[in-house]
C-alpha positions in Angstrom: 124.4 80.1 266.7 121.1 81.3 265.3 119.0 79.4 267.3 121.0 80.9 270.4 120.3 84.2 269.1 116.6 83.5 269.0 116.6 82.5 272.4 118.6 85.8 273.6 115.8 88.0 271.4 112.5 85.6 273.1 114.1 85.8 276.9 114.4 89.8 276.2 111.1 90.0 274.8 109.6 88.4 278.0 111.4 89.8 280.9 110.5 93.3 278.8 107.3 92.0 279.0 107.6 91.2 282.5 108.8 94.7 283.6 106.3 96.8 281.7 103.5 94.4 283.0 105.1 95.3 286.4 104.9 99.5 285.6 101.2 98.9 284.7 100.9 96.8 288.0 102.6 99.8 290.2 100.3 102.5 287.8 97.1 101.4 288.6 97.7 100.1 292.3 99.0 104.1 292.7 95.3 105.1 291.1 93.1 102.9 293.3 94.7 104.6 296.4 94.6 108.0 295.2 90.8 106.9 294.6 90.3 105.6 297.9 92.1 108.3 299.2 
């Protein structure tokens, strides 16, 4: 039972991981073509 919780809490922490690391992606793509712009 614990050890299924801790799984739950790690796969959260990555796919949060994931989707912020996504938003930065998106972010600074948005900058360079404002740049180039």
């Amino acid at each position: 039972m614990i050890m299924r919780m801790v799984f739950i809490i790690n796969t959260y922490d990555a796919l949060r991981a994931i989707f912020i690391a996504k938003i930065t992606f998106l972010l600074i793509c948005r900058k360079i073509q404002s740049v180039i712009k």
